[in-house]
C-alpha positions in Angstrom: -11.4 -4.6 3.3 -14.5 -5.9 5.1 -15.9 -8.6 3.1 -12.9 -10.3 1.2 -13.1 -13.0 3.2 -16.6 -14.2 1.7 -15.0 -14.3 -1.7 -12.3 -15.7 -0.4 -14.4 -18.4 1.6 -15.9 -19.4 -1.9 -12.5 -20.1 -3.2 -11.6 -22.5 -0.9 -15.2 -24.2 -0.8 -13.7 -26.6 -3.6 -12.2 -28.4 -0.9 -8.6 -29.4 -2.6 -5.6 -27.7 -3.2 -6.2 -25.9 -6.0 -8.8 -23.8 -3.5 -6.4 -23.2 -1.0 -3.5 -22.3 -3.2 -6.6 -19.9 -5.4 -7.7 -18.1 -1.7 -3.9 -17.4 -0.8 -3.0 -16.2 -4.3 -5.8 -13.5 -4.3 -5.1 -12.2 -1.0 -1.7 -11.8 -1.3 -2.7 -10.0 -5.2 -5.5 -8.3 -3.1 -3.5 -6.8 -0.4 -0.5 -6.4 -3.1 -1.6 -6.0 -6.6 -0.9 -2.4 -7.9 2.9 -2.2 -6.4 3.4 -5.7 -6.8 2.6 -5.5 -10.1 4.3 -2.2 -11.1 7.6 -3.2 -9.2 7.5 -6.4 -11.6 7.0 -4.6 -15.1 9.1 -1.7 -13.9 11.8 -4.3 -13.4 10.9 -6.3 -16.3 11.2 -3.1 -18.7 14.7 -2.2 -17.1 16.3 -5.7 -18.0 14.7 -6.0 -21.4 16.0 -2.4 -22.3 19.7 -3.0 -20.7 21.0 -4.0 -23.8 19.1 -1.4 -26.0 19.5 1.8 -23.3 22.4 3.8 -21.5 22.4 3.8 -18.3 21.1 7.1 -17.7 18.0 6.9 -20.0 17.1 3.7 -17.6 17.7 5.7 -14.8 15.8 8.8 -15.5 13.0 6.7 -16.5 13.2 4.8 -13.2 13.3 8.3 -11.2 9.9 9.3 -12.7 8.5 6.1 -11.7 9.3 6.1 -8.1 8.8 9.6 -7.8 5.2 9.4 -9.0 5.0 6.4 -7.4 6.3 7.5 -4.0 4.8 10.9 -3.6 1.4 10.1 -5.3 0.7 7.5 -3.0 2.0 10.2 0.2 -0.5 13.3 -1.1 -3.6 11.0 -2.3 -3.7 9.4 1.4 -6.4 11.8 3.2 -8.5 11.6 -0.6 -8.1 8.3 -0.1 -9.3 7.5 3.6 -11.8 9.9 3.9 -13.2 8.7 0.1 -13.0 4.9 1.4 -15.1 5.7 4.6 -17.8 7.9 2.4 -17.9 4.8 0.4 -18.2 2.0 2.9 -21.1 4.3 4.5 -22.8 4.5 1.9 -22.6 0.8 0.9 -23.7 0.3 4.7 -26.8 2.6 3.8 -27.7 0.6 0.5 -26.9 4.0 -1.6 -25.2 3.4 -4.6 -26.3 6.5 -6.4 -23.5 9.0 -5.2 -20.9 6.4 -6.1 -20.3 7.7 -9.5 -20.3 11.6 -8.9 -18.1 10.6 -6.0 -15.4 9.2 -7.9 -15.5 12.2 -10.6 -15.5 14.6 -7.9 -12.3 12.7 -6.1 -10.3 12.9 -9.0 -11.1 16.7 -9.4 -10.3 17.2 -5.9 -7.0 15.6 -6.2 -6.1 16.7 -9.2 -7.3 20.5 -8.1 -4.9 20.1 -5.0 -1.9 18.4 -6.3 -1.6 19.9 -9.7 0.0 22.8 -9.2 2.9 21.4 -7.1 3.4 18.3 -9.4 3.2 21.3 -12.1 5.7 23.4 -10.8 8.3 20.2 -10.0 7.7 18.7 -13.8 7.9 22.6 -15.6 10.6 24.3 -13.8 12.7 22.0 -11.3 13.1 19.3 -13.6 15.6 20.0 -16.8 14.2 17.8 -19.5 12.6 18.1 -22.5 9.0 19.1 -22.5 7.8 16.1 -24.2 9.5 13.8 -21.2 7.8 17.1 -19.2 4.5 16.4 -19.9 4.9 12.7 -19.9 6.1 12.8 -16.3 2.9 15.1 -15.7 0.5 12.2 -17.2 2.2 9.4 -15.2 2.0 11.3 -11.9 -2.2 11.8 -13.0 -2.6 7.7 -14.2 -0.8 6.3 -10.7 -3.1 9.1 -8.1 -6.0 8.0 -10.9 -5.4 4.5 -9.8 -5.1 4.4 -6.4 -8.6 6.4 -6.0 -9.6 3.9 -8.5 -9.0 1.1 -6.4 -11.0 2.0 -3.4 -14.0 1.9 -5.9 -13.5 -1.1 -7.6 -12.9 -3.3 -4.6 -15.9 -2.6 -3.4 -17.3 -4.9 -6.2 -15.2 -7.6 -5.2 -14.7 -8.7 -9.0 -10.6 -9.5 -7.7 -10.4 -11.9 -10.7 -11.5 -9.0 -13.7 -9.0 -6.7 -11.4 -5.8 -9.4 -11.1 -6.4 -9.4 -15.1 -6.6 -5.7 -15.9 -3.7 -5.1 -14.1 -1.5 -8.3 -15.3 -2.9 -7.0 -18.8 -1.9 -3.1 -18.2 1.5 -4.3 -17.0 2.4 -6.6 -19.8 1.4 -3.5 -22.7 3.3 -1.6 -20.7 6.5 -3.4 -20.9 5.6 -4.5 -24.5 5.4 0.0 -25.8 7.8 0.3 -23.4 10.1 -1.5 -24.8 9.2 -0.8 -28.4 9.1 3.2 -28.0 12.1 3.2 -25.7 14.5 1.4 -28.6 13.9 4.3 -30.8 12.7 7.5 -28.4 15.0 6.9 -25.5 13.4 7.9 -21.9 10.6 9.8 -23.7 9.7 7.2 -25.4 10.4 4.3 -22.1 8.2 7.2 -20.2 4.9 7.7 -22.9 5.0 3.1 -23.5 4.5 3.1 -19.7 2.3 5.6 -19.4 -0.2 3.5 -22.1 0.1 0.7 -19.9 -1.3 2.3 -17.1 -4.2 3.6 -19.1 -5.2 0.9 -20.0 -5.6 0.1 -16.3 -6.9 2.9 -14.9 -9.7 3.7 -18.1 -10.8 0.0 -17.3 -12.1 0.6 -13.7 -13.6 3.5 -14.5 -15.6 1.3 -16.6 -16.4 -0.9 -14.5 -17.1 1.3 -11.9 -19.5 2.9 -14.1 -21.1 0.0 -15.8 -21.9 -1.4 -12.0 -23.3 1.7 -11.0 -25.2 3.0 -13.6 -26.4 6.2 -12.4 -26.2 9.7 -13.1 -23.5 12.2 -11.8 -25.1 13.1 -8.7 -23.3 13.8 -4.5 -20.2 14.7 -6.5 -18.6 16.3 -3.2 -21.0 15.3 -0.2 -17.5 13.2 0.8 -15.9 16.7 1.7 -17.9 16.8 4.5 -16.3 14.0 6.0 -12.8 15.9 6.3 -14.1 17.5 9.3 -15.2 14.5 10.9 -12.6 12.4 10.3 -9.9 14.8 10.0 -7.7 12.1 12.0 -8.2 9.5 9.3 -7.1 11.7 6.5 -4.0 13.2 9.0 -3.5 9.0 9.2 -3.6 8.7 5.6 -1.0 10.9 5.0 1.3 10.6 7.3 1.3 6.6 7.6 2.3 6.6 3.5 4.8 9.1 4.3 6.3 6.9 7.5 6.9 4.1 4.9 9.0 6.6 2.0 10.6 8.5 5.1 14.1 6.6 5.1 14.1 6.2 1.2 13.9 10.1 1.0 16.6 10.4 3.8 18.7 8.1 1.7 18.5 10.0 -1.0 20.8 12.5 0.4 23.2 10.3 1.0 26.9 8.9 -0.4 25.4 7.2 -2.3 22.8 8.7 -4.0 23.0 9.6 -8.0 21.4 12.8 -9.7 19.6 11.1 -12.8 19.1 13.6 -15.6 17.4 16.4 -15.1 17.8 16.6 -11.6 16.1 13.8 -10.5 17.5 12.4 -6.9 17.6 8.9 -5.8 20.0 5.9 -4.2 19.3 3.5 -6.7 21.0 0.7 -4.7 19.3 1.4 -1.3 16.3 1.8 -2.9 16.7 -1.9 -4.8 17.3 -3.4 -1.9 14.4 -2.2 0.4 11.9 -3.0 -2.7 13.1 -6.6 -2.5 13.2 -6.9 1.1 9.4 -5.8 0.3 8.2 -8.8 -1.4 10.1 -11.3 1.3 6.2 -10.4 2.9 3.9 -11.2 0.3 3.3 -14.9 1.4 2.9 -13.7 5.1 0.8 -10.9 4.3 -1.1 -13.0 2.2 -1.6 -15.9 4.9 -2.2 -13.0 7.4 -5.0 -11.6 5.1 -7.0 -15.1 4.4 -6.6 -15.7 8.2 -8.0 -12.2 9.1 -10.6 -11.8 6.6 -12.2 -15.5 6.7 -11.5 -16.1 10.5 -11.2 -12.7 12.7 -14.2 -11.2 10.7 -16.3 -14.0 11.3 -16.0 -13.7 15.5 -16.1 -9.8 14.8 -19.5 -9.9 13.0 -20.5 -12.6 15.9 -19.2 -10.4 18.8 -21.0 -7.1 17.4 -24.0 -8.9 16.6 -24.2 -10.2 20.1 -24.2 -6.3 21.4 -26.8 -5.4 19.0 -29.2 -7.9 19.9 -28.6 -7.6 23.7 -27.7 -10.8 24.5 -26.5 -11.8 28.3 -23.0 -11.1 29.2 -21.7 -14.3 29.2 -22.3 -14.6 25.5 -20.7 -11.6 24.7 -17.9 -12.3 26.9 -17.5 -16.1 24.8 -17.8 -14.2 21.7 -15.4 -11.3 22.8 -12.6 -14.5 24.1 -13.5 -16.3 20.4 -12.5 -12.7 18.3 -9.5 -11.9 20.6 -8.0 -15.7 20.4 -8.2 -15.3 16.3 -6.4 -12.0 16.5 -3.8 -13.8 18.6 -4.1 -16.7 16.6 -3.3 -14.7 13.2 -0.7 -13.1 14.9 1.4 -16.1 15.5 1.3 -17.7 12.2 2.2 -14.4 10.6 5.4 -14.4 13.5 6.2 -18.1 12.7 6.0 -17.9 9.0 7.9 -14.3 8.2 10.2 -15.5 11.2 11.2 -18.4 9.0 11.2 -16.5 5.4 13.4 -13.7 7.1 16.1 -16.5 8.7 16.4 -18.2 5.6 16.0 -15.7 3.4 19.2 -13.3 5.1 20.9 -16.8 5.2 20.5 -17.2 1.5 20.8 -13.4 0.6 24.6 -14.0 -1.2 23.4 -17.0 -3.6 20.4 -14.8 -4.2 22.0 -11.9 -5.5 24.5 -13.7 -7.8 21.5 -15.9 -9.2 19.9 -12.3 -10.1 23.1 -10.8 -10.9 22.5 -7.9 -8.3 24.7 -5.4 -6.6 26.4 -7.4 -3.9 27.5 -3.5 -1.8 23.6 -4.0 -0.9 23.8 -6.8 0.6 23.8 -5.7 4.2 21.2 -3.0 3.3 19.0 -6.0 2.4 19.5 -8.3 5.6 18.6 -5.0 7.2 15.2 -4.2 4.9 14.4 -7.8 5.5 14.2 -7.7 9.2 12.6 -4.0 9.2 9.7 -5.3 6.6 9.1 -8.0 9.4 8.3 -5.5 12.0 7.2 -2.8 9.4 4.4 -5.6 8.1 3.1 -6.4 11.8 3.0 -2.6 12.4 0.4 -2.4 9.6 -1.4 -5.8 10.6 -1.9 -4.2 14.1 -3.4 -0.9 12.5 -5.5 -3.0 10.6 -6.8 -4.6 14.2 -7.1 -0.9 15.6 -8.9 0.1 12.7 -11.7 -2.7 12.9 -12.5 -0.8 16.1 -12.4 2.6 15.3 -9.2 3.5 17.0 -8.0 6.7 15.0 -6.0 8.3 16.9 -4.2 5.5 18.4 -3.2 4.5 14.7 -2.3 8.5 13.9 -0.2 8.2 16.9 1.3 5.2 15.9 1.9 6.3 12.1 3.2 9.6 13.5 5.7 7.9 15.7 7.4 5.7 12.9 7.4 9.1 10.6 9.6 10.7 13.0 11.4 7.7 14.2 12.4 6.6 10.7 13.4 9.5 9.3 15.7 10.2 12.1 17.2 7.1 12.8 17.9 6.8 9.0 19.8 10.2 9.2 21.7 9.2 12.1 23.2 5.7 10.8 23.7 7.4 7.0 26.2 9.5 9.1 27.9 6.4 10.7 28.5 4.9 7.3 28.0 2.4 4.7 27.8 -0.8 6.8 25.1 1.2 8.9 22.8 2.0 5.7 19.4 0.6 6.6 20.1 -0.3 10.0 17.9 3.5 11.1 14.7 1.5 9.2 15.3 -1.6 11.2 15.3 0.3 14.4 12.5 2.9 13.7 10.4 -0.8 12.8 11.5 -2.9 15.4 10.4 0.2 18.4 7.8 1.1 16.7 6.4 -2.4 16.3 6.8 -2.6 20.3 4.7 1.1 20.9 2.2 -0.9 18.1 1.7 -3.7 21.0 1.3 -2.0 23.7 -1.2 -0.1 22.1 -3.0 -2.9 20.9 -2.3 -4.9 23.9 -4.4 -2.8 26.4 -7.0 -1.7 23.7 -7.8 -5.4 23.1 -7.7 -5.9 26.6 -10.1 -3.3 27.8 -12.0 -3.5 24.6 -15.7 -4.7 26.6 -14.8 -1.3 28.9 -14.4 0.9 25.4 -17.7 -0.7 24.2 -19.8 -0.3 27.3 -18.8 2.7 28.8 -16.5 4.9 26.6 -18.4 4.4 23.5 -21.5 4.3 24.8 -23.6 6.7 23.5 -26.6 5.9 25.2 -28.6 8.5 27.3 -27.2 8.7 31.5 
């Protein structure tokens, strides 16, 4: 993420409102773009087709979708970490030429490692026709293709070309969607999708390639990295599967529906926890402008000051300067989500009639709300951990709402309906409150880390 901000910077160096409302729109799409955008043409298909669909071919379209969706992004997590750090080393190095044969050789990785269960669930759990088979196969490939994708291509910081392909992916998608679904049903729904994200994920390759125009060279020199930072592909894991944890519990619960072919699912939990979701996108996305074009300006100062050995009192100015932005970003993410959560569980009844939605979800939602408060600052405070290299504090920390989420989710599904989503809201809001403590004395004793733990200068 390191180095947004200075694209971001230029954005707002047009000094008028326009710039402002332009740096806040691409770091909310930055931080946001592939879910955000798949949530909105998944829902877009899903009303267009109401009229022209049953029920059940919408929902067993849906269940492939959030399966891929949900368990891609869980098993492509160490790939991904370990990948991104290969990447940002060798950027750090000024060596581009691995960068190709790197991205080939992570897709055959993941592919190589995730095939065979992905095969096995598609071929001989799932009843369906092959066709919607093999289609299911090809969406679980294009989703895992994108999200190693995207580690590449934000390196070239093009966010504009990206905020198009995937606004242009999206929209074909719902367009042969649409189209195929009126006359093929779910396989048809399934393959129209699947074109859309195609089109997105055969358009960064080509960028990716026509940016780094080298030969296919270093195709696996990343695997070496899983022994050295075995905690950051643990992290990667795990902290993807902390976040799905409760919508798998729910699953398994009262409420839950078996789409066809055996696909599980709790449509209406799941509905309302995606729409609590986006109640963060404008925090997140003034957290993220804040962060990358304030904090990582007194973080470069504050390192730089160590590397050329300046006196202590300058480092100490520098080190009070980096730890007041952190606090500083902290409270206008508290302030602003504060506010969009208060008025937005205060509103929740005229917003579901407005969008015609399930009002038995209602409390669910009030609930998802509050949790994606905590759940966001959980991340933000990972992200601070992470600046400094602090990877097993944030396994900890990922490991800790894994457990806590999934359990307290199972124990209030078995008080009952008006307890549905409270376990997700308790499992955020403690471990938001391990997350500070953390954070709290790491900042705090963050000179002591520097100088002494870290140190790796002869004694």
């Amino acid at each position: 993420m390191a180095g947004i901000g200075f694209v971001l910077r230029k954005l707002t160096y047009k000094d008028d409102l326009m710039g402002v409302l332009a740096g806040f729109g691409y770091s909310s799409l930055i931080a946001t773009g592939p879910w955000i955008f798949t949530i909105i043409a998944l829902s877009g298909s899903s009303a267009l087709l109401t009229a022209f669909t049953t029920p059940e071919q919408k929902l067993a379209f849906q269940s492939v979708v959030v399966y891929n969706f949900s368990f891609s992004l869980v098993l492509t997590g160490p790939i991904f970490m370990v990948v991104t750090r290969f990447l940002a080393d060798q950027i750090y190095k000024k060596r581009s030429d691995a960068i190709p044969g790197t991205l080939l050789g992570g897709m055959l990785i993941l592919f190589a490692t995730q095939y065979p269960l992905v095969a096995w669930f598609y071929l001989y759990y799932i009843q369906a026709d092959l066709s919607f088979q093999i289609f299911g196969l090809i969406n679980y490939a294009l989703i895992s293709g994108i999200w190693l994708a995207s580690v590449f291509i934000s390196a070239l910081k093009a966010y504009q070309t990206v905020v198009r392909t995937f606004l242009a992916g999206m929209l074909i998608g719902m367009a042969a969607n649409v189209l195929l679904g009126l006359k093929f049903g779910e396989v048809g729904m399934l393959f129209g999708f699947n074109i859309g994200l195609a089109f997105i994920l055969f358009s960064m390759i080509a960028r990716i390639f026509a940016e780094y125009p080298h030969g296919i060279s270093g195709s696996f020199l990343f695997l070496g990295y899983f022994r050295k930072y075995w905690d950051l592909a643990l992290g990667g894991l795990v902290i993807n599967a902390a976040a799905w944890s409760d919508k798998w519990v729910m699953w398994f619960s009262d409420q839950s529906e078996t789409a066809a072919g055996g696909f599980v699912s709790a449509p209406i939990y799941d509905s309302a926890m995606f729409m609590a979701y986006l109640t963060g996108i404008p925090a997140l996305s003034v957290f993220l402008f804040s962060m990358e074009t304030d904090f990582f300006e007194h973080y470069l100062n504050f390192y730089r000051s160590l590397g050329q050995h300046l006196p202590l009192s300058t480092i100490q100015k520098r080190y009070d300067e980096m730890t007041a932005s952190i606090y500083a970003s902290s409270l206008n993410y508290l302030v602003l989500q504060g506010g969009i959560a208060l008025v937005t569980i205060l509103l929740a009844p005229r917003m579901f009639k407005l969008l015609d939605m399930d009002l038995l979800s209602l409390g669910m939602f009030r609930f998802g709300v509050l949790g994606a408060f905590f759940h966001l600052m959980v991340q933000f405070l990972g992200i601070f951990l992470s600046y400094f290299d602090f990877r097993r504090d944030i396994l900890f920390i990922s490991c800790f709402f894994l457990v806590t989420n999934g359990l307290f989710t199972w124990v209030f599904m078995k008080q009952g309906f008006a307890f549905y989503g409270f376990g997700y809201f308790l499992a955020s809001l403690t471990t938001f409150a391990v997350a500070y403590i953390i954070t709290f004395f790491k900042v705090k004793e963050l000179l002591y880390q520097t100088f002494v733990v870290k140190n790796r200068s002869p004694q």
